[in-house]
N, CA, C and O atoms as CSV, one atom per row, in Angstrom:
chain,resi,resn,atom,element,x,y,z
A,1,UNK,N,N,123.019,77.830,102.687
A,1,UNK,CA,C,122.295,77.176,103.755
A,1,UNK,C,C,121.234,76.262,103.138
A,1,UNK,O,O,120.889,76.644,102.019
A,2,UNK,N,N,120.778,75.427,103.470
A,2,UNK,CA,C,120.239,74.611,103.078
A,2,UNK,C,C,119.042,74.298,103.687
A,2,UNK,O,O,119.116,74.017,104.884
A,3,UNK,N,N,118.068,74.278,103.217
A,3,UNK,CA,C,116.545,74.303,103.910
A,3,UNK,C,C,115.539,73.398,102.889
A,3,UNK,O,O,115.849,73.462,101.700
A,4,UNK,N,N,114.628,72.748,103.154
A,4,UNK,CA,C,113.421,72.189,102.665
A,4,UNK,C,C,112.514,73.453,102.144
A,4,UNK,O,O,112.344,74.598,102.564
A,5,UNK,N,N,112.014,72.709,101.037
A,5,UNK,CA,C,111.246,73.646,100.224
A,5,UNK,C,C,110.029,74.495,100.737
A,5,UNK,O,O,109.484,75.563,100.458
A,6,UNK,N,N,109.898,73.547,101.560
A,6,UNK,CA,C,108.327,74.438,101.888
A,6,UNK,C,C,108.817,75.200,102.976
A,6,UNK,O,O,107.891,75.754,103.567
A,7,UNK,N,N,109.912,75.426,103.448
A,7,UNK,CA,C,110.116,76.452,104.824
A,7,UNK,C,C,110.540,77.722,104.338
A,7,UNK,O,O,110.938,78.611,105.092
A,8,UNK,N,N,110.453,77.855,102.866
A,8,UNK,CA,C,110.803,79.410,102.204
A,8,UNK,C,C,109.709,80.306,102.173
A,8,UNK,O,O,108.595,80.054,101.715
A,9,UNK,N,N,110.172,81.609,102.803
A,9,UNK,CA,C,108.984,82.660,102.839
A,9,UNK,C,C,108.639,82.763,100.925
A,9,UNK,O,O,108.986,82.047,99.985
A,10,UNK,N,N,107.843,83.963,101.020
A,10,UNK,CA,C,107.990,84.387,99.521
A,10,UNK,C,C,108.884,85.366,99.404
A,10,UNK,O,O,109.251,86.217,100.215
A,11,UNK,N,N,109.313,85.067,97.872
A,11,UNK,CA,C,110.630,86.201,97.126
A,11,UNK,C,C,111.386,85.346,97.393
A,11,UNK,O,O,111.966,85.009,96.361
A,12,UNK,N,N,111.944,84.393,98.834
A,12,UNK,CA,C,113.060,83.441,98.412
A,12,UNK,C,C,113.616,82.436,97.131
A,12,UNK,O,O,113.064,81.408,96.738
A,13,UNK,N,N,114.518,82.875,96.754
A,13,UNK,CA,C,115.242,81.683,95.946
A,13,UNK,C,C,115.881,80.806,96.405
A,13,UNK,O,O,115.976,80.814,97.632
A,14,UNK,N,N,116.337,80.082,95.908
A,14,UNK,CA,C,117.601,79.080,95.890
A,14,UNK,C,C,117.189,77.390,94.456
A,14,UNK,O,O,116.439,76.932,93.595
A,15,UNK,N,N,118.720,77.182,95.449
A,15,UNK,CA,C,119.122,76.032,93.986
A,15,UNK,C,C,118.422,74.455,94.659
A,15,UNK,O,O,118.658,74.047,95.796
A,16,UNK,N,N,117.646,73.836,93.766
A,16,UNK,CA,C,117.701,72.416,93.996
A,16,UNK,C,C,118.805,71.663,94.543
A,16,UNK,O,O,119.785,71.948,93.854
A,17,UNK,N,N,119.137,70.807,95.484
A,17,UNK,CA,C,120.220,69.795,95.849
A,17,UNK,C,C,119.900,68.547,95.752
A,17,UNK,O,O,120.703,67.664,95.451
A,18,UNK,N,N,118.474,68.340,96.045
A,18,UNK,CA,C,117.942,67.019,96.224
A,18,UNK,C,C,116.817,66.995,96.072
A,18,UNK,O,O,116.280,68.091,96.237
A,19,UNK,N,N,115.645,65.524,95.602
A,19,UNK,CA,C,114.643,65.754,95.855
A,19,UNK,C,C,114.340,64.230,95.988
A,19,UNK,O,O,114.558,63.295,95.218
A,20,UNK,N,N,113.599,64.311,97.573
A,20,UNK,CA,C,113.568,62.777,97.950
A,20,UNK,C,C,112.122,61.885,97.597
A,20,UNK,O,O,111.609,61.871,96.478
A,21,UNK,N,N,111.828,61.482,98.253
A,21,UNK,CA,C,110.658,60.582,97.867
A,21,UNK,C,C,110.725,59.475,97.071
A,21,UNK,O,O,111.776,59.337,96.444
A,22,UNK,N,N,110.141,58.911,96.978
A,22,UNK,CA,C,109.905,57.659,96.313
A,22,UNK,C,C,109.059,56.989,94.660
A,22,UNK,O,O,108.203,57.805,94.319
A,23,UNK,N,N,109.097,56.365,94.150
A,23,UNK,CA,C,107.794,55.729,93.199
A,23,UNK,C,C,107.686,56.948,92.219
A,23,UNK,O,O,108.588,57.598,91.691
A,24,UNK,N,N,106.072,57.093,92.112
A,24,UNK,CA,C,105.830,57.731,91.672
A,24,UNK,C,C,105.752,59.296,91.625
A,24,UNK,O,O,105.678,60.087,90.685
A,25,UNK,N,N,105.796,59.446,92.957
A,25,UNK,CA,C,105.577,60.521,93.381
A,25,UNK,C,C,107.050,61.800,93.118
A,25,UNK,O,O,107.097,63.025,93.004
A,26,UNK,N,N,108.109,60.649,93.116
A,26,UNK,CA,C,109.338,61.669,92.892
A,26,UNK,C,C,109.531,61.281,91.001
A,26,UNK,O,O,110.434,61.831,90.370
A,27,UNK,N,N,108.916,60.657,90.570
A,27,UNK,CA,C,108.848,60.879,89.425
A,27,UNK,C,C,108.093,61.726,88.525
A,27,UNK,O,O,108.357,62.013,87.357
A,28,UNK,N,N,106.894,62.163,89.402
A,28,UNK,CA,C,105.974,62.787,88.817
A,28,UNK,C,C,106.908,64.495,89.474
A,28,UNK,O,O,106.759,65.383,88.634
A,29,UNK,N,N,107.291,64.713,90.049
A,29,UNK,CA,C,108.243,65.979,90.506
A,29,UNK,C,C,109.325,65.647,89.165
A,29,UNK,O,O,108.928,66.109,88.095
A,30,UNK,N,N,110.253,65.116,89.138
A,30,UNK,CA,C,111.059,64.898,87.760
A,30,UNK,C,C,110.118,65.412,86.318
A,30,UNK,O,O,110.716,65.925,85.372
A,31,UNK,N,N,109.137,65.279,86.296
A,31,UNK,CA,C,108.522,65.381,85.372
A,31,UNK,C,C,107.949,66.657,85.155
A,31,UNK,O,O,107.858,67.143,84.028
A,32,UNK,N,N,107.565,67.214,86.170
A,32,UNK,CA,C,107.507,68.741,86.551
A,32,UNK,C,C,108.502,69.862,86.285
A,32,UNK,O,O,108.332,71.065,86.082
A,33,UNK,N,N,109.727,69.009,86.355
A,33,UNK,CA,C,110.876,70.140,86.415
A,33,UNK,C,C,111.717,70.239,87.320
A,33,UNK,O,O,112.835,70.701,87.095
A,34,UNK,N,N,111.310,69.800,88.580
A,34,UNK,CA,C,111.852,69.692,89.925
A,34,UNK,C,C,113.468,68.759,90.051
A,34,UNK,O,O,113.662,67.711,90.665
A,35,UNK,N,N,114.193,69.357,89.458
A,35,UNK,CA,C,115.452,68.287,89.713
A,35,UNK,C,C,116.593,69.029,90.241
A,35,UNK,O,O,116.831,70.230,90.374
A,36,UNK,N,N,117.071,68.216,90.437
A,36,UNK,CA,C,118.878,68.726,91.137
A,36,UNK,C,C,119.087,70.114,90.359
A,36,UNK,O,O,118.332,70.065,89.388
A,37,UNK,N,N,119.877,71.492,90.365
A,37,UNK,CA,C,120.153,72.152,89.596
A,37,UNK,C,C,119.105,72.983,89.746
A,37,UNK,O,O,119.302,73.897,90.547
A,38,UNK,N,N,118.346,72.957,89.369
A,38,UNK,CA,C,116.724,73.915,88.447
A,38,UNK,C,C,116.683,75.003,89.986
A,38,UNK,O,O,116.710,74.703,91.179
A,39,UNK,N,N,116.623,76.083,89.410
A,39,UNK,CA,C,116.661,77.389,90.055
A,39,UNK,C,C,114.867,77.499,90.288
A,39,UNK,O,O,114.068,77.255,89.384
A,40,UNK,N,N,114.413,77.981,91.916
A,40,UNK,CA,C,113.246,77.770,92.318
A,40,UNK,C,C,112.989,78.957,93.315
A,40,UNK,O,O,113.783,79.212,94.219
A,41,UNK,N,N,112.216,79.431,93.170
A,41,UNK,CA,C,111.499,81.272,93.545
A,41,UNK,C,C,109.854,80.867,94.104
A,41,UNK,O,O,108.880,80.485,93.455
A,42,UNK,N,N,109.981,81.067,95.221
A,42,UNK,CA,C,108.176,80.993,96.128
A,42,UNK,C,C,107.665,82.565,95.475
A,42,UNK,O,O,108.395,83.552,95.576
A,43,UNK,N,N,106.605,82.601,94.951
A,43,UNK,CA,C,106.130,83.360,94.379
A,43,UNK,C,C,104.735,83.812,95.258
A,43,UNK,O,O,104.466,85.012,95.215
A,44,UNK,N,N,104.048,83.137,95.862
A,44,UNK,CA,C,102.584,83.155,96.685
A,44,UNK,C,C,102.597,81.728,97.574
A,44,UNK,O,O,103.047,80.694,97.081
A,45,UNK,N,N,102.130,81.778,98.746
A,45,UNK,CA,C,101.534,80.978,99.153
A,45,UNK,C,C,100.038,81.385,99.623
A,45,UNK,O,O,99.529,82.506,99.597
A,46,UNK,N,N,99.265,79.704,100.226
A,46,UNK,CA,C,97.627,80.145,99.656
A,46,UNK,C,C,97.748,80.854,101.485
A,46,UNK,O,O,98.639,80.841,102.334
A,47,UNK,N,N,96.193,81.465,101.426
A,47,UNK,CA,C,95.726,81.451,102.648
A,47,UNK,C,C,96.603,81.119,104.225
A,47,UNK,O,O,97.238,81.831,105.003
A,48,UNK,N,N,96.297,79.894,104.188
A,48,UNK,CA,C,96.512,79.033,104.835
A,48,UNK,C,C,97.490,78.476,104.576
A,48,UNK,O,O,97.403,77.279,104.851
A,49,UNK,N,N,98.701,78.852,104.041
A,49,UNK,CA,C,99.835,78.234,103.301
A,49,UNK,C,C,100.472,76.870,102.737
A,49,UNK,O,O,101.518,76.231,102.854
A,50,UNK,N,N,99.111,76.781,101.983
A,50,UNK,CA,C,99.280,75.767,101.352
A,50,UNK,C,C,98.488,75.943,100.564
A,50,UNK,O,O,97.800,76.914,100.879
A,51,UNK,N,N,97.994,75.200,99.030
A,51,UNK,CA,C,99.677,74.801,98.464
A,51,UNK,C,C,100.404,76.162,98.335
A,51,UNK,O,O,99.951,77.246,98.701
A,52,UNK,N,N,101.706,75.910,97.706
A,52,UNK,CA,C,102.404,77.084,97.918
A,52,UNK,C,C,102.210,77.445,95.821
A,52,UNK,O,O,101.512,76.708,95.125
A,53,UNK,N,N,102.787,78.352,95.390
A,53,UNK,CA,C,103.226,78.644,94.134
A,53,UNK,C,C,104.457,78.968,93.495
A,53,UNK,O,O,104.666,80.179,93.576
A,54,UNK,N,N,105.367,78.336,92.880
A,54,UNK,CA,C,106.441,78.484,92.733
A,54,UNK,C,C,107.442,78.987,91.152
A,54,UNK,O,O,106.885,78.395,90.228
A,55,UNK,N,N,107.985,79.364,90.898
A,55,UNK,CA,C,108.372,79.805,89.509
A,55,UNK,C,C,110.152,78.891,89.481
A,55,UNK,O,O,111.139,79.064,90.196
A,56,UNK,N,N,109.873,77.842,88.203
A,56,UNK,CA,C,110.643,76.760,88.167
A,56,UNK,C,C,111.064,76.836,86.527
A,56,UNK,O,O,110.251,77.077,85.634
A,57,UNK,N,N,111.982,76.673,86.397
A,57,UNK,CA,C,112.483,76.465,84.534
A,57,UNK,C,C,111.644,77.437,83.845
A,57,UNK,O,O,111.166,76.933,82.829
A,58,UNK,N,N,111.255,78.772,84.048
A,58,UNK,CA,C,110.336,79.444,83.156
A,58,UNK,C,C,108.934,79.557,83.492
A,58,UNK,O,O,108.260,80.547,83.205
A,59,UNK,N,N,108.553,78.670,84.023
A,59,UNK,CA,C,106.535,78.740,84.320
A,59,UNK,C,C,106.550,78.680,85.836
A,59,UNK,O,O,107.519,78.633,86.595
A,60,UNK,N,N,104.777,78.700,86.196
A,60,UNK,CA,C,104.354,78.655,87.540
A,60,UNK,C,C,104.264,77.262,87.697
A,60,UNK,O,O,103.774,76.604,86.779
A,61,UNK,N,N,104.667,76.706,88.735
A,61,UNK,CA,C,103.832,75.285,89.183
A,61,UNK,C,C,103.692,75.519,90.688
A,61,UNK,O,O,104.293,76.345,91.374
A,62,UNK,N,N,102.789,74.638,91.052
A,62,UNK,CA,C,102.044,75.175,92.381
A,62,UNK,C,C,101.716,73.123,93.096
A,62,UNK,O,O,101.127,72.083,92.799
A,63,UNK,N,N,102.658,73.759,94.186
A,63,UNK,CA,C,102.853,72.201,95.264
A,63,UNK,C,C,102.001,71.971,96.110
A,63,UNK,O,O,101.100,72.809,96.125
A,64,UNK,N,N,101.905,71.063,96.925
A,64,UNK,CA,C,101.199,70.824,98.165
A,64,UNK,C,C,102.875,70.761,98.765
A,64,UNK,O,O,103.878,70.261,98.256
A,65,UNK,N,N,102.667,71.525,100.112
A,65,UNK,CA,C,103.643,71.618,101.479
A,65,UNK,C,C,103.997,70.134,101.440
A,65,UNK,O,O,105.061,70.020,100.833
A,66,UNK,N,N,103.526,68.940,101.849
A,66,UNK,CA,C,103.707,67.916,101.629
A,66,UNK,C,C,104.911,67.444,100.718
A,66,UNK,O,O,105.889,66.768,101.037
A,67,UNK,N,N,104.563,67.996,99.479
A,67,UNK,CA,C,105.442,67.561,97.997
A,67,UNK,C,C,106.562,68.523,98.398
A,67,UNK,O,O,107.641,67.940,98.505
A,68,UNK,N,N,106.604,69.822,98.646
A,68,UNK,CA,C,107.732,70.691,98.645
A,68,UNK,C,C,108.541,70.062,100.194
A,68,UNK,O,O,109.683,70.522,100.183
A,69,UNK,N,N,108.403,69.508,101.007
A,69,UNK,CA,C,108.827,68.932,102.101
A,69,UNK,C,C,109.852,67.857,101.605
A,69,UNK,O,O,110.857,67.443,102.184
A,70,UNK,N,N,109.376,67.539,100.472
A,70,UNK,CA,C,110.614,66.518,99.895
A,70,UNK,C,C,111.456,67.038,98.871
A,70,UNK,O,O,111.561,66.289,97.900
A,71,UNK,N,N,112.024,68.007,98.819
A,71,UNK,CA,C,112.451,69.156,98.213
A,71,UNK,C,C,113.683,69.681,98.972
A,71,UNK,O,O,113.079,70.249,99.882
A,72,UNK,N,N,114.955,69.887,99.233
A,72,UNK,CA,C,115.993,70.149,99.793
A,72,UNK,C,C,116.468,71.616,98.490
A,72,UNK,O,O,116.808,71.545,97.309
A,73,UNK,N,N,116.334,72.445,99.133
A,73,UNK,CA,C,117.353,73.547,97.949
A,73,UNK,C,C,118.730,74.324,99.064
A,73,UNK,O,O,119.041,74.199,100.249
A,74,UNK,N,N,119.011,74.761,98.428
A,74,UNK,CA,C,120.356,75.651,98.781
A,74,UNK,C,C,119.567,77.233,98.715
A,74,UNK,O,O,118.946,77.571,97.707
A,75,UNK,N,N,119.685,78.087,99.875
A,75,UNK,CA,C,119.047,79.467,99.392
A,75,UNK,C,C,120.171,80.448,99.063
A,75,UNK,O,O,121.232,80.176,99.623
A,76,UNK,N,N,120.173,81.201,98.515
A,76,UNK,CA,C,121.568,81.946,97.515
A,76,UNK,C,C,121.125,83.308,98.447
A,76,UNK,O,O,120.048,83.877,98.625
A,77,UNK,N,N,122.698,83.566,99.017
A,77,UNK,CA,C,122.388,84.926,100.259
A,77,UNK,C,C,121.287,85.736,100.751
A,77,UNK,O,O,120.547,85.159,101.548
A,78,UNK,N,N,121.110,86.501,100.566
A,78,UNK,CA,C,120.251,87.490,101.796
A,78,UNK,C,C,119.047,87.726,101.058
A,78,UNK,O,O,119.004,88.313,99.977
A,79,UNK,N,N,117.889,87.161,101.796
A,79,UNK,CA,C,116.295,87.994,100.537
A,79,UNK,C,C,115.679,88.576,101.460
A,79,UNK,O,O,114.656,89.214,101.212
């Protein structure tokens, strides 16, 4: 099934499919780690759920809802 990044509770996984945006901004995600493929786990979100915290290629990186909104993954069965 296929869902935008920021609509994952925590403990969800799934696989990258896409990641949209534009300029800089989807380059600076490329640069992060964020690409097609790369296996992605919500680990915490804040308070107020945002930004969120995520576990990507090995480390933590931590989004604004915004940035994960341009984020399409695949979630891998039942969490």
């Amino acid at each position: 099934m296929l869902k935008k990044l920021d609509t994952l509770k925590v403990g969800e996984t799934g696989r990258i499919k896409m990641v949209g945006g534009e300029g800089r901004l989807r380059r600076r995600l490329f640069d992060m780690g964020v690409t097609p493929g790369a296996e992605v786990k919500v680990k915490k979100l804040a308070p107020l759920g945002d930004p969120m915290e995520l576990t990507i290629r090995g480390y933590e990186l931590t989004l604004r809802k915004a940035e994960a909104h341009l984020v399409e993954v695949e979630v891998e069965g039942n969490e």
